[in-house]
C-alpha positions in Angstrom: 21.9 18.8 15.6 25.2 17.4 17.1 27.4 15.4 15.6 28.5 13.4 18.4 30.0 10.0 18.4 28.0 6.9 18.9 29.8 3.8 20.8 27.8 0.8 20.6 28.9 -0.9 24.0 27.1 -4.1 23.8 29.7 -6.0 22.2 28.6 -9.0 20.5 26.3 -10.5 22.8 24.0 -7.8 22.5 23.9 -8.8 18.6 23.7 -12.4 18.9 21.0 -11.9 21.4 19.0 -9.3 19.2 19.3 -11.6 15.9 18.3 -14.9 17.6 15.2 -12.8 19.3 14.1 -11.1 16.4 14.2 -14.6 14.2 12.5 -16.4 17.0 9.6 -13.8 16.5 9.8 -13.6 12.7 9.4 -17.3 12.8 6.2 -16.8 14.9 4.5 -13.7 13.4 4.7 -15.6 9.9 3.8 -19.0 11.5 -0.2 -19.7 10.6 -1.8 -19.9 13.4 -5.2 -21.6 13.2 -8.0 -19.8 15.3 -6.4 -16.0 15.2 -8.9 -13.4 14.0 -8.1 -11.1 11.2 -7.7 -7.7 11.2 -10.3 -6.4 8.9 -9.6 -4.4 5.9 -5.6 -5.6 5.9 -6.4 -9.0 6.4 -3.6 -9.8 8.6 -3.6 -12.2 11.4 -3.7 -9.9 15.3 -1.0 -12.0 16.6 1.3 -11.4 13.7 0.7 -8.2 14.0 1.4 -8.0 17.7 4.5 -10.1 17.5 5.6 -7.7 14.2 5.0 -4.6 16.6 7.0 -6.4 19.4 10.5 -6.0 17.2 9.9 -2.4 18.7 10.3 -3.7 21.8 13.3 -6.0 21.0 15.4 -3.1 19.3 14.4 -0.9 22.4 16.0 -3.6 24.8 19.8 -4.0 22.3 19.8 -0.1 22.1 19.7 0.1 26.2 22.0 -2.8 26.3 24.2 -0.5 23.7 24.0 2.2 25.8 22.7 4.3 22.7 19.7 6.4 22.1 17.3 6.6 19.1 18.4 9.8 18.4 21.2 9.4 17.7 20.8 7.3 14.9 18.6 9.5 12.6 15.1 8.2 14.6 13.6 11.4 16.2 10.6 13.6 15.4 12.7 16.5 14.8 13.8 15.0 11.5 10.3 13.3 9.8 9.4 17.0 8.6 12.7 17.3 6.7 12.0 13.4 6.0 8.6 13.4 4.6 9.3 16.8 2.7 12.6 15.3 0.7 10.2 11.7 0.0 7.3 13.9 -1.1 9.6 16.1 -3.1 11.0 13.2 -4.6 7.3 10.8 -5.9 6.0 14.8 -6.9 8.9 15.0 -9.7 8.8 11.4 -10.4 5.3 11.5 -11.4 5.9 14.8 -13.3 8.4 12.9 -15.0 6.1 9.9 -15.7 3.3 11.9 -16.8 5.3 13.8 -19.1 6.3 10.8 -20.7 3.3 8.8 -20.7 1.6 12.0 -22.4 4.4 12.3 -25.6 3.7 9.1 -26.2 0.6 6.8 -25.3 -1.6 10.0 -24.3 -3.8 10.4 -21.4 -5.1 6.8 -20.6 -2.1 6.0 -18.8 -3.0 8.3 -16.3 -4.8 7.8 -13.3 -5.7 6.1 -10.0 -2.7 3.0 -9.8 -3.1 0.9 -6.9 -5.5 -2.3 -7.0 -7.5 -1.6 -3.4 -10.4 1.6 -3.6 -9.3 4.7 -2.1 -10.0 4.1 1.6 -8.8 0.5 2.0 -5.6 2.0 0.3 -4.9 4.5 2.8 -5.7 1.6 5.8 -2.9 -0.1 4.0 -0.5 2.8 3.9 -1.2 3.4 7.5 -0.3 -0.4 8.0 2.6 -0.8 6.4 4.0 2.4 7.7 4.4 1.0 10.7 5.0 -2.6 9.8 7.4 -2.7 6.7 8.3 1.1 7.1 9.2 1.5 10.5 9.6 -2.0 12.4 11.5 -3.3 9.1 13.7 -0.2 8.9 14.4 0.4 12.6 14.9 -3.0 12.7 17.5 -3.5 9.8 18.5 0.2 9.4 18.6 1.6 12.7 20.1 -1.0 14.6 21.3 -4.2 12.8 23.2 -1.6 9.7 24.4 1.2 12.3 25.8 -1.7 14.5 27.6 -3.4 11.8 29.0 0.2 10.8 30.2 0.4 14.5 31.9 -3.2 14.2 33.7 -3.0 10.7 34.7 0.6 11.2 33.2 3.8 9.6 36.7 5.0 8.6 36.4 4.0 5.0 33.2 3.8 2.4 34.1 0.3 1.9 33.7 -0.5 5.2 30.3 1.1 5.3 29.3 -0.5 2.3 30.1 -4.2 3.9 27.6 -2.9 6.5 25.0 -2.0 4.7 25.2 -5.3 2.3 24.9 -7.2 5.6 22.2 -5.3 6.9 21.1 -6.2 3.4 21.7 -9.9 3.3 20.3 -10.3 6.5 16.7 -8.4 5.5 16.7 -10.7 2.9 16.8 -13.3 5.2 14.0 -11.9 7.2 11.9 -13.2 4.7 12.7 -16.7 4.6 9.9 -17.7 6.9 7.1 -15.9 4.8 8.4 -17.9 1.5 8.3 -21.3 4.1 4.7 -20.9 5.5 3.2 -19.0 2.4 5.1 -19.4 -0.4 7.0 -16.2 -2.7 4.2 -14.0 -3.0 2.3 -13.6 -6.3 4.0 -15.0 -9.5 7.9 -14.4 -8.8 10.5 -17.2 -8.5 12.3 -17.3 -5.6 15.9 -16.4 -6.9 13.5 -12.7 -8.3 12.0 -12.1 -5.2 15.3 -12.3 -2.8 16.7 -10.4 -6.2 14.3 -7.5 -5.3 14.6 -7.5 -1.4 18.4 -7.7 -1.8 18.6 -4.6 -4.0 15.5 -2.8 -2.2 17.6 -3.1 1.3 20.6 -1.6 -0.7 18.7 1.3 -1.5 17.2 1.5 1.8 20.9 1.3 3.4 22.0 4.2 1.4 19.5 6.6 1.5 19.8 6.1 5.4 23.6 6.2 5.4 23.8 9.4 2.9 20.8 11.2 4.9 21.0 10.1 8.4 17.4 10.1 9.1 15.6 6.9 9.0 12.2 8.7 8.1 13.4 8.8 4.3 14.2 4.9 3.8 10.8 4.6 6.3 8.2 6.1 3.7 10.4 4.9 0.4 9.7 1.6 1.9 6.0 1.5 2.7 5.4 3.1 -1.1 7.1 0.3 -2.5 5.0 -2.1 -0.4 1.5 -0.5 -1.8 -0.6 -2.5 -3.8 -0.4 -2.6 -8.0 2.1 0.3 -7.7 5.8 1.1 -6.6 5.8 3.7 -4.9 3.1 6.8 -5.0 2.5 7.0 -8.6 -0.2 8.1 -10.6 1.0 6.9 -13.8 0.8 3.8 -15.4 4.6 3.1 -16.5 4.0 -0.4 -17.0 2.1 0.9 -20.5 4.9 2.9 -21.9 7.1 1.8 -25.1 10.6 0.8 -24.3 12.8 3.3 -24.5 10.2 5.5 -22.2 10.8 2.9 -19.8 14.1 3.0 -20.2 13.8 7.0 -19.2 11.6 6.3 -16.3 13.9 4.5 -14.7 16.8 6.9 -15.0 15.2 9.3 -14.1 14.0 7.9 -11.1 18.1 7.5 -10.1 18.9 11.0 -11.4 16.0 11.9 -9.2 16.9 9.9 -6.1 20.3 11.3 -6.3 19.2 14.4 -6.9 16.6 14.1 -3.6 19.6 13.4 -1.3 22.3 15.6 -2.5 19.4 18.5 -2.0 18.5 17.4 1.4 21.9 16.9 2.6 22.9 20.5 1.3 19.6 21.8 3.0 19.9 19.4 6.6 23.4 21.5 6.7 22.5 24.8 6.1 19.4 24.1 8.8 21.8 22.2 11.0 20.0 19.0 11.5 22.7 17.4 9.5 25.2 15.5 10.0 22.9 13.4 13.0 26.5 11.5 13.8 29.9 12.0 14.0 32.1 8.8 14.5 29.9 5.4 15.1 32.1 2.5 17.1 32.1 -0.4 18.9 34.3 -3.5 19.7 33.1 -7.3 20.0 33.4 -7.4 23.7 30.8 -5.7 26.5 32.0 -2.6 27.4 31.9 -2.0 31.5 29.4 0.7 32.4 31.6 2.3 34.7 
């Protein structure tokens, strides 16, 4: 792929416009309506799902305002194969690691089947929050909102990218501020936990994007840490084991994330569909189409 440079054009309209857009229909997809049908199975409410799905729409419109494709940052089809390999990769040693533990010390009954839905209403779930959390969230925050912030502050310096991707990640957290008004923080976490978790979750997400440049990674890492009574694709019940397996697990799981990008970036270069971008810029004020 070509590692051309991406000049985001829009200035800052275009993101003032985007943000006040995409809260106006965050404040209505988490709004509870009374009188929408349910969408069976998922039990979510049609017209939040619409109005999710319409974020598409709303990135679509700052991009062409931008003057900037979806390909170039990291979001074509050429790159979920490489993208869904390196995730896959990445939960297959995970478990291996989990199991191995799990089995040296608590033996065989921490195995097994993980998430709280039956087989079938867990793969409806996957295939919903694919496209909800995974791909509207990460398009969303990663694709646009991070790569614009990158073109603003200057990608000259690692600081300056990491100021990007903490706003990206301040403002996901945000995102959910309308859920926690209309429903309440979901399940038994205080409020200063769960913006703990979406904080550092959106770092994550920020990184692997930045260090991969394909959006299908942070996409999929995403919707497995959204699956019921599991994070992630595990088939291991890590919750059981002592504390200094625990302990293990979770380094592991960084050695193995780390591990997971420093292979696919080695491989995206020798295939060539790395790097995806060269320079990313941009300046506050609209840029003149001629």
């Amino acid at each position: 792929m070509s590692s051309e440079t991406v000049s985001f054009d829009g200035g800052l309209r275009t993101l003032v416009g985007f943000l006040l857009m995409t809260v106006a229909a965050l404040v209505l997809s988490r709004y509870q309506w009374p009188l929408v049908p349910t969408v069976p199975i998922i039990d979510v409410d049609v017209l939040a799902l619409l109005i999710d799905l319409s974020l598409l729409g709303i990135v679509w419109w700052a991009l062409k305002w931008e003057r900037v494709s979806f390909e170039t940052l990291g979001i074509s089809t050429t790159l979920v194969v490489p993208g869904v390999a390196a995730v896959v990769g990445f939960y297959v040693a995970l478990n291996l690691v989990a199991a191995t533990l799990a089995l040296t010390t608590i033996g065989t009954r921490a195995l097994g089947y993980q998430w709280t839905v039956p087989p079938l209403q867990a793969g409806i779930t996957f295939v919903y929050l694919l496209v909800v959390a995974g791909v509207v969230e990460e398009v969303v925050f990663r694709g646009y909102l991070q790569s614009k912030l990158v073109a603003l502050l200057g990608d000259d310096s690692r600081v300056r990218i990491g100021l990007a991707v903490l706003g990206a990640s301040v403002l996901f957290v945000l995102s959910h501020a309308p859920r926690v008004l209309f429903s309440g923080v979901p399940g038994s976490q205080s409020l200063i936990g769960y913006g703990t978790i979406l904080l550092l979750s959106g770092l994550v997400f920020g990184m692997l994007y930045e260090l991969t440049e394909n959006l299908t990674i942070p996409v999929l890492v995403h919707t497995a840490g959204n699956m019921p009574g599991t994070i992630g694709f595990l088939f291991v019940d890590v919750g059981a084991l002592p504390g200094w397996a625990t302990i293990t697990y979770l380094i592991s799981q960084l050695a193995l994330l780390g591990l997971t990008v420093a292979v696919y970036r080695r491989w995206g270069r020798g295939q060539g569909f790395m790097p995806v971008w060269g320079r990313r810029t941009g300046t506050a004020e609209l840029q003149s189409s001629d």
